[in-house]
N, C-alpha and C positions, 0 to 999 in steps of 0.2 A: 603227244608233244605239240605246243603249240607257243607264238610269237607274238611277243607286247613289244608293242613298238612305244616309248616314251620319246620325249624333246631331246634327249640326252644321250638315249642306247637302244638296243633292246636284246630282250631278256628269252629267255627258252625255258618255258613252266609247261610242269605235267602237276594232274592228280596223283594223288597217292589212295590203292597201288598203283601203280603203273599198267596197262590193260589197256593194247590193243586196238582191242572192240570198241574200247567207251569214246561215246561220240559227244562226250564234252568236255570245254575248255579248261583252264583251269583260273580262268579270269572272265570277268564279264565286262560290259559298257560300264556297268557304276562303279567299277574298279579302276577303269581307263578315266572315267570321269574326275573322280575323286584327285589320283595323280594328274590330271589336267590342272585342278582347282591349286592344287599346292605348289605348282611350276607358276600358277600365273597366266597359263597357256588358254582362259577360260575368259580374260580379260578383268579378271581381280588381278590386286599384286599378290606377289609369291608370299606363302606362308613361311615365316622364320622356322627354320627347324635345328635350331640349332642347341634348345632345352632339352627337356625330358619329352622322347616320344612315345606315346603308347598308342598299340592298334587293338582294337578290339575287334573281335569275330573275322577276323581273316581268312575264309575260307581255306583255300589253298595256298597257302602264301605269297601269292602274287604280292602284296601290298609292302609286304616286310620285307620279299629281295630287292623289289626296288628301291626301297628305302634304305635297305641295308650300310648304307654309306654313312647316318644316321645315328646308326646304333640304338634301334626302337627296342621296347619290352612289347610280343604280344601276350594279348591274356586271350587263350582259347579255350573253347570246354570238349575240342575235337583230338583225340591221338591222332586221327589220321590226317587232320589237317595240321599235328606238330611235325608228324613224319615228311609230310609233302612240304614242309617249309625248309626243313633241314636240307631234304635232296634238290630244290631248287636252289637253293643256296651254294651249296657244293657245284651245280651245274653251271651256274654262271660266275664261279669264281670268288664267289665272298667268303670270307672267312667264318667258321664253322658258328663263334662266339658273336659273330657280328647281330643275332637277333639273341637278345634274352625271349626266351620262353615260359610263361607262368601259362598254369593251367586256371580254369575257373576257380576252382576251391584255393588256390594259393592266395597269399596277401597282396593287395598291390600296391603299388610304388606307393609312397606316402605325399610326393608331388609329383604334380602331369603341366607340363606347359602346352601341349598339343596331343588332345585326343582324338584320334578317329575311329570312328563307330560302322561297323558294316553292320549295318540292319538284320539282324536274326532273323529266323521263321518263327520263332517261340517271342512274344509280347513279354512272357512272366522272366525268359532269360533276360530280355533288355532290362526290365525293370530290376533284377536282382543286381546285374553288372555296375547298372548307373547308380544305386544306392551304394553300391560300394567302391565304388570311383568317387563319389561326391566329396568326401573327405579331402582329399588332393587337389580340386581341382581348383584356383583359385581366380580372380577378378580378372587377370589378364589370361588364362587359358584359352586356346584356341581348340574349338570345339567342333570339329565337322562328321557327320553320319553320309551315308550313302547305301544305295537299293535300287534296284528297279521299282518303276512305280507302282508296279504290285506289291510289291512288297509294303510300301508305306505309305500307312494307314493315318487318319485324324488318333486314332488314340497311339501310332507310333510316336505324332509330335506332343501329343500332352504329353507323354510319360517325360520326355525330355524338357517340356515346359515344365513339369512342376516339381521336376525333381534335380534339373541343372540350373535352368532360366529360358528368360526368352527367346523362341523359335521360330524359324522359317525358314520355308521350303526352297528351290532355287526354280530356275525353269528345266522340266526335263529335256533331255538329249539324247537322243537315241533312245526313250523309252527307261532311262536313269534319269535320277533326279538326286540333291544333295540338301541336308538338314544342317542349317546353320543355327547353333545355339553360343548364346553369351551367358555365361556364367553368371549367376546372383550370388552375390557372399552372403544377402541377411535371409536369402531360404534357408530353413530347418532342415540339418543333415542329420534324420530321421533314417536309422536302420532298416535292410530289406526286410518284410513280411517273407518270406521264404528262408525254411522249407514249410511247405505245406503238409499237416497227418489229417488221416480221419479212419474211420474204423470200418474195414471192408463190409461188402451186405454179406444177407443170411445164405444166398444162394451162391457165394465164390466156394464151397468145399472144406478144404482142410484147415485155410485161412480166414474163413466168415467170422468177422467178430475183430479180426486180428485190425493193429492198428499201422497204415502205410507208412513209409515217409518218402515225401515228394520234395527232391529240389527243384527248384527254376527249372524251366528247360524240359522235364520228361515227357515224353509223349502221357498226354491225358491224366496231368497230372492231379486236376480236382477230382476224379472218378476211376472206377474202373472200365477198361476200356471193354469194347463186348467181345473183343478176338479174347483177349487175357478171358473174361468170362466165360467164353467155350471153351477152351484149352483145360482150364480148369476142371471142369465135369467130366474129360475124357482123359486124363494123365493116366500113366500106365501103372496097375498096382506091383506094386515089389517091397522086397525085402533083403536083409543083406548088409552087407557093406558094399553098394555098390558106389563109383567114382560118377556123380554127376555132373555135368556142367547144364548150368544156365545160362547161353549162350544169346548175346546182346539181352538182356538182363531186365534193363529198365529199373524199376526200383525194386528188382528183385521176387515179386511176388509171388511166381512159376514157383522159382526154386524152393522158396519158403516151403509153397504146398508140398513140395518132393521130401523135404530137410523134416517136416512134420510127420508125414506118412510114412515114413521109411528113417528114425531113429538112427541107425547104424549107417546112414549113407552118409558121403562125405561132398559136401559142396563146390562147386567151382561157381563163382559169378563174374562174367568178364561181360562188358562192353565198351566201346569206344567213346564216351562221353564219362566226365569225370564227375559229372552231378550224378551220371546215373549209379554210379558203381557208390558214389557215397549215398546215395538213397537207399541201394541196395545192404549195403551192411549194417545204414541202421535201422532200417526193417527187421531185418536178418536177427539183430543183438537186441532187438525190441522183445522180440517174442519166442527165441530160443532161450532152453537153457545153458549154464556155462560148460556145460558136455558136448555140446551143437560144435560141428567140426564143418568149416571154410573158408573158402578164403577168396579175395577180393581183387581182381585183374582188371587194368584200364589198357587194353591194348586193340588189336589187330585182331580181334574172332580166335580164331584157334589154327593160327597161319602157325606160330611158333612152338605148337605141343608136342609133347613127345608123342610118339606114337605107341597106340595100345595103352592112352594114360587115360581114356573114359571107360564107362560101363553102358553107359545114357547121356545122350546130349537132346535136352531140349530147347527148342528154339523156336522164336515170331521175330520172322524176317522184315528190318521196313525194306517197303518198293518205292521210298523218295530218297534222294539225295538232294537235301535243299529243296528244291523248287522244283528238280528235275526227278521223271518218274523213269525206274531204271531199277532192272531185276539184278543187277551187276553184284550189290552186297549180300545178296542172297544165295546167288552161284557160289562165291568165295565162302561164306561161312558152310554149304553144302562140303564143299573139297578138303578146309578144313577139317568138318566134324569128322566125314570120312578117315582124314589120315590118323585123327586124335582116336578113333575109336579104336578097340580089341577086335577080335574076330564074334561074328557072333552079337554085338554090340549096335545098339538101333540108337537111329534119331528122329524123333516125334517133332514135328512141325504143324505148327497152327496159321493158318493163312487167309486170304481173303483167296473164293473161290474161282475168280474170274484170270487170276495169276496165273495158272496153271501151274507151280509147281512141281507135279507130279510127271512132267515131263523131263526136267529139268533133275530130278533127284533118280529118273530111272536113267540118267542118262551118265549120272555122277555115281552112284551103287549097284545099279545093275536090278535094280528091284525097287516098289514102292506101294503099300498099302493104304488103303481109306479106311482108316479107322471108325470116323463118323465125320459128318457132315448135317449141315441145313443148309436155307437158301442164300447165305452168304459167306460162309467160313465151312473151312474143312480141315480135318487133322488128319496127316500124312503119317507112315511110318516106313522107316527105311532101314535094313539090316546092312552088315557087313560082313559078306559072306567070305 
């Protein structure tokens, strides 16, 4: 838990989950900065907000409870940053309705008088967002982004030059910086180029040949990434009807090889981003037959499964949240998979070797085996005994 102090109030935000341990905010300086810029408090005058407001990429919903007064839409592509927007809402008193919520894939507003943009880590997500924002946005929109200055990059501003209007930077503050763009009505509102396909190599296994689908946003989404491509080589053979999940999913491609090799098994594909999970089933409905049996989860890992509802959960854990590097979503989908499994019931994890993992999983099942390994990835397996 932690305190945003605004001109006005301030506010009591956490991440979502909620955890103790995690030694980060649930706000940053370009979030404080941004709410500086729209108070005025920055030495511009105060931004009208009295149109249609939309937030984009709001992390943890810092941005939206304090706007909450507002009545913003954001568009997120995070569950877990819709779950933390809710519960910081409820914690400082605003009403439940007070943010509409759209996810990435939903429609958005059809006019925006003030958009603001929290700079993503994925370029291709920006790029998808602002082509389909651009529809909306018109002559008098108020248009501000915001990041640390890491985060933004010469092609963060072109993307926003050439697909909203003219752009510039502000001065940074505190190592934040803010993206001012002015609307052009006579740019060409030109549809996103995403989702991205191409057709796996010969050496991915069950899938070589097969064709992906990538939206905006997935980790590595023009290739296969080389963890996915060890994983791959070492998945476990079976047969069966066994209950699989594909556990943070990505565009699916694990699971596919599983759904392929094992006919009779039945699919679970969950992860917390909603580009991925629709990557994931049309991957999935690309190259299965209509006997192919799964089905498609945007949530929380496997915090909410029944228990004893797997057979096999496999899973590649990321170690970022954002910016920040942090085994936090790693541990949680461990304790989940744990509780969603049977007795008897293993979870195979693919990893970057320097993680250590296998600390962490003997620490969560009581057991942990090295399947195989090279000099940078290594595949885990863990029973529940």
């Amino acid at each position: 838990m932690n305190r945003l102090t605004t001109s006005g109030a301030g506010y009591d935000l956490a991440r979502y989950p909620e955890d103790p341990r995690d030694p980060f905010r649930a706000w940053d300086a370009a979030d404080a900065y941004l709410l500086q810029h729209l108070e005025g408090a920055d030495g511009a005058d105060p931004v009208d907000l009295s149109g249609r407001l939309v937030v984009v990429g709001d992390r943890w919903g810092a941005l939206s409870t304090v706007l909450a007064a507002h009545r913003p839409v954001q568009i997120s592509d995070s569950f877990l940053a819709q779950r933390a927007t809710g519960a910081n809402l409820r914690r400082n008193g605003a009403a439940a309705d007070a943010v509409r919520l759209l996810s990435s894939r939903d429609t958005p507003p059809d006019r925006v008088d003030v958009l603001l943009v929290r700079v993503p880590k994925s370029l291709a997500f920006l790029e998808d967002q602002l082509h389909r924002l651009a529809p909306a946005v018109h002559a008098g929109t108020v248009v501000v982004g915001t990041g640390m200055v890491k985060e933004i990059h010469t092609s963060t501003l072109s993307l926003f030059e050439r697909i909203i209007g003219p752009t510039r930077t502000s001065l940074a503050v505190r190592k934040a910086r803010l993206i001012h763009c002015t609307p052009d009505p006579a740019l060409p509102r030109t549809p996103s180029p995403w989702p991205l396909r191409y057709a796996l190599p010969d050496d991915a296994g069950a899938v070589a040949g097969r064709t992906v689908t990538n939206h905006a946003g997935i980790f590595c989404a023009d290739r296969l990434d080389i963890g996915t491509r060890f994983f791959l080589k070492h998945l476990p053979a079976r047969s069966g009807p066994d209950r699989v999940v594909d556990l943070g999913c990505g565009n699916g491609v694990v699971g596919l090889a599983a759904a392929l090799a094992n006919p009779d098994a039945t699919l679970t594909f969950i992860d917390e981003s909603h580009q991925a999970v629709a990557s994931a089933e049309e991957t999935f409905r690309a190259n299965t037959g209509p006997g192919a049996r799964a089905r498609f989860v945007v949530g929380d890992g496997l915090a909410g499964a029944e228990p004893g509802s797997a057979d096999l959960v496999l899973n590649n854990p990321p170690f970022h949240s954002h910016q920040a590097t942090t085994d936090a979503t790693a541990r949680n989908m461990f304790h989940g998979a744990r509780r969603a499994l049977r007795q008897g019931g293993e979870l195979w994890v693919v990893a970057n070797r320097h993680l250590g993992h296998h600390t962490a999983l003997r620490r969560v099942f009581g057991n942990c085996a090295t399947v195989a390994g090279d000099p940078k990835f290594v595949v885990l397996r863990a029973v529940k005994r």
